[in-house]
C-alpha positions as CSV (number, residue, x, y, z in Angstrom):
1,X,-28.3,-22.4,-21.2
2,X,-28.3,-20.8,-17.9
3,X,-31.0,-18.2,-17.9
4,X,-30.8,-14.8,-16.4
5,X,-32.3,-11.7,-15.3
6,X,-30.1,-8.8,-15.2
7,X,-31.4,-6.8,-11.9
8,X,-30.6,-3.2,-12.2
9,X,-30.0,-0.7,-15.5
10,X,-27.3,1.3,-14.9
11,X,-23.3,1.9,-15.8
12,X,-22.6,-1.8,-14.2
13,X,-25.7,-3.4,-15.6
14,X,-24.5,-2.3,-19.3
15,X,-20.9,-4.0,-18.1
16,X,-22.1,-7.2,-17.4
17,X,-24.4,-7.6,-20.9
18,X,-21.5,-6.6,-22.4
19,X,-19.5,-9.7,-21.1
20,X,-22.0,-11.8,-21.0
21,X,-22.3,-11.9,-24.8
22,X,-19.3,-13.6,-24.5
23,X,-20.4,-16.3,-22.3
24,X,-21.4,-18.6,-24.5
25,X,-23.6,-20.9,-21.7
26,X,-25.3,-17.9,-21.1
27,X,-28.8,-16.4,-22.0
28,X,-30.2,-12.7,-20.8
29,X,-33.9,-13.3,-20.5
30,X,-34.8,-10.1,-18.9
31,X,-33.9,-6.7,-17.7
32,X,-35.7,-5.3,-14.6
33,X,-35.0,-1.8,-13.1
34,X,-37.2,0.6,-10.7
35,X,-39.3,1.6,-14.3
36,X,-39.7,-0.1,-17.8
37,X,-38.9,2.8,-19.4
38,X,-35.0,2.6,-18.0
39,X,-34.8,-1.2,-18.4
40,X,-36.1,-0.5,-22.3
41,X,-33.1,1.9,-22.8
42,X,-30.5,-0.7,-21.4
43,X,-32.4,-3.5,-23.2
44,X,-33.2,-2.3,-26.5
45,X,-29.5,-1.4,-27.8
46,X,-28.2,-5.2,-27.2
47,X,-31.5,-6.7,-28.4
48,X,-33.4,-7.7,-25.3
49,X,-37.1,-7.4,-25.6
50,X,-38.3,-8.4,-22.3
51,X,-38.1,-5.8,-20.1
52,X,-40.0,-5.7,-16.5
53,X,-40.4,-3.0,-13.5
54,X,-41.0,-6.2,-10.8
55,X,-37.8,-8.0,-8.7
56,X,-40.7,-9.6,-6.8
57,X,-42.7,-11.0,-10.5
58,X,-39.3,-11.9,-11.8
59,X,-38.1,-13.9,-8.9
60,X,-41.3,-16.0,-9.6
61,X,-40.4,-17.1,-13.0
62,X,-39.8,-20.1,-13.7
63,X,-37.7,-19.6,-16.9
64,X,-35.4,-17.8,-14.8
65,X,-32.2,-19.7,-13.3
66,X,-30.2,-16.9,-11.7
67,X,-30.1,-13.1,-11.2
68,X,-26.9,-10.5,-11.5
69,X,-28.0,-7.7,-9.2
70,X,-26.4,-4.5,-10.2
71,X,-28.6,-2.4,-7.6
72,X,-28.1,0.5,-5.3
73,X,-25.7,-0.9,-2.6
74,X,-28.2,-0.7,0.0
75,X,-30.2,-3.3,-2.0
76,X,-28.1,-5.6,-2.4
77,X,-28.1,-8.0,0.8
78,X,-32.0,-7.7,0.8
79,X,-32.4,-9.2,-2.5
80,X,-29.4,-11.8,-2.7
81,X,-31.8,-13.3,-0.1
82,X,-34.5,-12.9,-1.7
83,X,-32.9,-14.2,-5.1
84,X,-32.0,-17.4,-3.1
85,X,-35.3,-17.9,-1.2
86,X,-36.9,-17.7,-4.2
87,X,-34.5,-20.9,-5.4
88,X,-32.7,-18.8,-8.2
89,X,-28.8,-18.0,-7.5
90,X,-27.3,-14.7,-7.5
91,X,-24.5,-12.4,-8.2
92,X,-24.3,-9.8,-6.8
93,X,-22.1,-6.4,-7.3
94,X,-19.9,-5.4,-5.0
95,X,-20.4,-4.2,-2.2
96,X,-22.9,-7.4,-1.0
97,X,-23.8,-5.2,1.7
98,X,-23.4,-1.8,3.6
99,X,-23.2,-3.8,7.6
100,X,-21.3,-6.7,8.7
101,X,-24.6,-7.9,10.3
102,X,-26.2,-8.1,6.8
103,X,-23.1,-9.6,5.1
104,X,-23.3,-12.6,7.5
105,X,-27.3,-12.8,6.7
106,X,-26.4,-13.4,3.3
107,X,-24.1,-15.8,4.1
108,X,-26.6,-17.9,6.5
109,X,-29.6,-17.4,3.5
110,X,-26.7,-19.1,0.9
111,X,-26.0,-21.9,3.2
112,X,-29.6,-22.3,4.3
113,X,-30.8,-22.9,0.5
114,X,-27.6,-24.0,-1.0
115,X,-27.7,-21.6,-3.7
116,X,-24.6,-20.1,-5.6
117,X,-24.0,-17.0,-4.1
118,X,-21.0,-14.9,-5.7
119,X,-20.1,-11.6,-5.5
120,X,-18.4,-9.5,-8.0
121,X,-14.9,-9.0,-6.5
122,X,-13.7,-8.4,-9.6
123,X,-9.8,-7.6,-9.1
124,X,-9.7,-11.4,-8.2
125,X,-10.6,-12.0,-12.3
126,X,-8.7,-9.8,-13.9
127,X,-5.4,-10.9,-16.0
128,X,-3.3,-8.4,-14.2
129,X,-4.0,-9.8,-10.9
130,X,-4.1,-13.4,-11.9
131,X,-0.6,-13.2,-13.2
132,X,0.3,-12.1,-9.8
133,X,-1.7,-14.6,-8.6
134,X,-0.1,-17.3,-10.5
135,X,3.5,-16.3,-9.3
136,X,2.6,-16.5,-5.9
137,X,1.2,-19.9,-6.4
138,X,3.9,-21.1,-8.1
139,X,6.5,-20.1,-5.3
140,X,7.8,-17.7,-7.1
141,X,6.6,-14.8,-5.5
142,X,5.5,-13.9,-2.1
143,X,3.9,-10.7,-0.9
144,X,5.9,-8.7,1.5
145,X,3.6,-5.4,1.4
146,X,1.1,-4.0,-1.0
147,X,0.5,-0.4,-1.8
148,X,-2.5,0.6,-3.4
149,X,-4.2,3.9,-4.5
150,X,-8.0,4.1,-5.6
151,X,-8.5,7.9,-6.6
152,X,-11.7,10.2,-8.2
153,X,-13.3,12.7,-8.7
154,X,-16.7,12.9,-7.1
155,X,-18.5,16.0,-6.2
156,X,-21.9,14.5,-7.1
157,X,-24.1,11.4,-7.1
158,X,-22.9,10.0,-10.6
159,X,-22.4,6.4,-12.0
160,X,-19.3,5.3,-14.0
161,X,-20.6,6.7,-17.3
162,X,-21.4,10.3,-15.4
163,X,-24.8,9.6,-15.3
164,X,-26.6,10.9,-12.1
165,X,-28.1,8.3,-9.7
166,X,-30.4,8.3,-6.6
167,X,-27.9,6.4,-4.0
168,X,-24.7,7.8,-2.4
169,X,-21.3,5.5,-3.1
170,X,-19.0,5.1,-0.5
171,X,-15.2,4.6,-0.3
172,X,-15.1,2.2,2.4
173,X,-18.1,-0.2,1.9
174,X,-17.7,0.0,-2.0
175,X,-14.4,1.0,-3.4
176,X,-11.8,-0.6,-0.3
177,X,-14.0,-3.7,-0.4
178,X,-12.4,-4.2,-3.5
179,X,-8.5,-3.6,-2.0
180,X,-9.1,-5.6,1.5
181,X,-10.3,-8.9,-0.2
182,X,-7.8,-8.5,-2.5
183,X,-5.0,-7.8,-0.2
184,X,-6.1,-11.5,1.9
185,X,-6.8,-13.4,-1.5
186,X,-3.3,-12.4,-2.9
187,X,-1.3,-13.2,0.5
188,X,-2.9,-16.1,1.5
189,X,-3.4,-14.5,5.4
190,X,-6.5,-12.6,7.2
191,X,-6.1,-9.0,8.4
192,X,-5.5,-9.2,12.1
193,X,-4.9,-5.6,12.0
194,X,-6.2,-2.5,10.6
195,X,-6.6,1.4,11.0
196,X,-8.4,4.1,9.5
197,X,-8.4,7.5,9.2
198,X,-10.9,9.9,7.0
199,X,-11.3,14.1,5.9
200,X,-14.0,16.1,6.2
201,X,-17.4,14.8,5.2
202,X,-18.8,16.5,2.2
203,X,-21.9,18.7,3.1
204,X,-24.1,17.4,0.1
205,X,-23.0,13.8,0.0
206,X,-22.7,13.4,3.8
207,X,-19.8,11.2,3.4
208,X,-16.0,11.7,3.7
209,X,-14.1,12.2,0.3
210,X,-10.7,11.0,2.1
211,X,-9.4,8.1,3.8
212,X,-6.3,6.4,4.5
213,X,-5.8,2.9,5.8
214,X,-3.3,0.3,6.9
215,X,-3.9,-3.1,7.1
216,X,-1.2,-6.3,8.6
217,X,-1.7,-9.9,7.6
218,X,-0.9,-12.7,10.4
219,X,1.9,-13.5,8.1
220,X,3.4,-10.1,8.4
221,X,2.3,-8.1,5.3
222,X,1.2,-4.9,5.6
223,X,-1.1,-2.9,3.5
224,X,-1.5,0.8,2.9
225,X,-4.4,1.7,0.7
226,X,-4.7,5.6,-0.2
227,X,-9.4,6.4,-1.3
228,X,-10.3,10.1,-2.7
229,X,-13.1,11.2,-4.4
230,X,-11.5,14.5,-4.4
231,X,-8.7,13.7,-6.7
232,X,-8.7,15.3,-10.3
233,X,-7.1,12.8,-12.7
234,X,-5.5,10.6,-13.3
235,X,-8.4,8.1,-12.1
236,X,-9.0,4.4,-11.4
237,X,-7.3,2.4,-8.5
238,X,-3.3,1.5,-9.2
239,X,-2.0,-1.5,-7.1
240,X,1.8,-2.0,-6.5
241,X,3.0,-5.4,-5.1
242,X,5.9,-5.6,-3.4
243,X,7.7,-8.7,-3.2
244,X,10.6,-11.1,-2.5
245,X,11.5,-11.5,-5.9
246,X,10.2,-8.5,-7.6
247,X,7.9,-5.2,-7.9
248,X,4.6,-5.2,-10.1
249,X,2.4,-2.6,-11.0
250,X,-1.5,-2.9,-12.1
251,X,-3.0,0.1,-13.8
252,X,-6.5,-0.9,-14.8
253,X,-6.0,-4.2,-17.5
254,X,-2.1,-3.5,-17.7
255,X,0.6,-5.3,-16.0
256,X,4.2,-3.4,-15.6
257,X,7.1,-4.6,-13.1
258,X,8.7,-1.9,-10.9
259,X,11.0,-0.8,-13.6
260,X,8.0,0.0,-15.9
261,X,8.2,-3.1,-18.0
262,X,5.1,-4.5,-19.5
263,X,3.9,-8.2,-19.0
264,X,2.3,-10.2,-21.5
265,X,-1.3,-10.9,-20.3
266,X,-2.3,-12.5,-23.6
267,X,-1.8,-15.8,-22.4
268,X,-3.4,-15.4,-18.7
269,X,-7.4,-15.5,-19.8
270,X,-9.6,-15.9,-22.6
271,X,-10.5,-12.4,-22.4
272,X,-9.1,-9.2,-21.0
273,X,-12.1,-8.0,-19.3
274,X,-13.2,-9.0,-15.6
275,X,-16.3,-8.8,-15.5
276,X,-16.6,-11.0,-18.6
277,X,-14.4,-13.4,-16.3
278,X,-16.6,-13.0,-13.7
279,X,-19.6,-13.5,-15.5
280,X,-17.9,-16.4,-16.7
281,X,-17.2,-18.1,-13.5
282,X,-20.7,-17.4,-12.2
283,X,-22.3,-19.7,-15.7
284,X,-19.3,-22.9,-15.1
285,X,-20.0,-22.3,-11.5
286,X,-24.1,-23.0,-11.7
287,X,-23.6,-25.9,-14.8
288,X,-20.8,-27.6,-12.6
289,X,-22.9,-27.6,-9.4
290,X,-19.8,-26.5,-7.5
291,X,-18.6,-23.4,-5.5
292,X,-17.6,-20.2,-7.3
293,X,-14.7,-18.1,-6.7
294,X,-15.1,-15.0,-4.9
295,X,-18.7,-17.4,-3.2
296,X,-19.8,-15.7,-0.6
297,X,-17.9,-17.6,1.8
298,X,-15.0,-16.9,0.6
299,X,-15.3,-12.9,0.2
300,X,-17.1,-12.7,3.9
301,X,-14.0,-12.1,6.0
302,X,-13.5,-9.0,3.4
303,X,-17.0,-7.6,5.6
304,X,-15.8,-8.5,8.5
305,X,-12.9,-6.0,8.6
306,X,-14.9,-3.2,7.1
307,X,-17.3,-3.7,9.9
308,X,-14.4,-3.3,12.3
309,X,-12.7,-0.1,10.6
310,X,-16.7,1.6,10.3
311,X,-16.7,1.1,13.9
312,X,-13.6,2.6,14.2
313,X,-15.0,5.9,11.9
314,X,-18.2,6.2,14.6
315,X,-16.2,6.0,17.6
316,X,-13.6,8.6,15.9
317,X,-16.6,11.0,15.1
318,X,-17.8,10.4,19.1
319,X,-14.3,12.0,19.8
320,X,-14.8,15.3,17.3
């Protein structure tokens, strides 16, 4: 069994020990938060009884082989590191961290200790995508653009379940992560290219609820990717590929073509939900001794670009 500690009680946390009951080669030791009393109401219902208040104590455990970190984003790169310095190996939500400078100190800290370092870029698990995926490595398909809308509605510091938290999301080092790893996973080429353009930052939040960016592959595909937190329904992020041979279109775990036809998925996984996938891969990745999908290094160039289009945001805000 590999043995974890589930870092972090919130809407993601509850995701992950959901799929991880499925994982057969995997056993949830603990659940550690900022206060017992949260990791008791996300342990309790899925019959956990160890519960702790400590990263630091439960980094030192020996009973402990790896850590899933479902933390505030600005956490994350800080105790990746400290996950893998303390000899355990990680996963780590998306974003694996809010700079380009910390991204890359993650990266050194994995290759430093060797650990498995994965991060949950979860689009590159789920059936909808693979099938994709699998079309395009069978020849049969080949990217030309993608066009790709991730919409909410976000007034307030709330989780996935509606639940109020203490940290601020962001669309560009959280939600476009998602889109821009995707987008050079799926097309096989790195961004070489990119432009952004945001609204009005909200005056609570401090952030901007709008943005709008293009991307272009050095093999010529171009990308247009459409964030809002200001959008009332319908919600989620929609992905249309737009190929040589075809148009398909991912809504959530569903797979259409561009004339609304559905795809059989049944076939694609053992189970319909990504972050069960995910959690998967992370377990056959530590018992194999090999590299994960969506590793660190492979995700990192994803950073890169951000970096590059939030330095483009601060020199646009030294022109206003």
């Amino acid at each position: 069994m590999v043995r974890i500690a589930l870092v972090g009680a919130g809407a993601f946390g509850e995701k992950h020990l959901i799929g991880l009951k499925n994982v057969p080669d995997a056993e949830v030791v603990t659940i550690v938060s900022a206060s017992k009393e949260e990791s008791r109401k996300l342990a309790a219902p899925h019959g956990i009884a160890d519960v702790s208040d400590s990263y630091e104590a439960t980094l030192a455990r020996e009973d402990i082989d790896a850590v899933i970190l479902t933390t505030p984003t600005q956490m994350h790169a800080r105790q990746a590191i400290m996950a893998m310095d303390a000899g355990k190996h990680v996963e780590v939500e998306i974003p694996v961290a809010d700079s380009w400078a910390d991204a890359q100190a993650v990266m050194a800290k994995q290759q430093e200790t060797g650990r498995i370092c994965m991060v949950g870029h979860t689009r590159r698990f789920n059936p909808s995508h693979r099938f994709v995926k699998s079309r395009i490595d069978a020849g049969e398909f080949n990217i030309q653009a993608m066009d790709v809308e991730t919409f909410f509605f976000r007034r307030t510091n709330t989780n996935a379940k509606g639940e109020p938290r203490s940290w601020t999301d962001h669309l560009l080092w959280h939600h476009a992560a998602h889109t821009i790893d995707l987008f050079q996973y799926m097309t096989g080429g790195k961004v070489v290219a990119a432009n952004i353009l945001q609204g009005p930052k909200h005056p609570d939040l401090g952030i901007a609820m709008d943005q709008s960016i293009q991307m272009k592959s050095d093999k010529g595909q171009i990308l247009t990717l459409a964030l809002s937190f200001n959008n009332d329904g319908p919600l989620g992020t929609f992905f249309r590929y737009i190929g040589d041979t075809g148009t398909y279109i991912a809504r959530y775990d569903d797979l259409v073509t561009g004339r609304e036809e559905p795809v059989d998925l049944s076939t694609v996984a053992v189970s319909n939900n990504g972050i069960e996938l995910q959690d998967r891969e992370f377990v056959a990745a530590i018992k194999e001794g090999r590299e994960p999908k969506s590793s660190i290094g492979q995700v990192l160039d994803c950073y890169r670009v951000i970096g590059e289009l939030a330095a483009s945001l601060e020199m646009q805000d030294g022109w206003s």
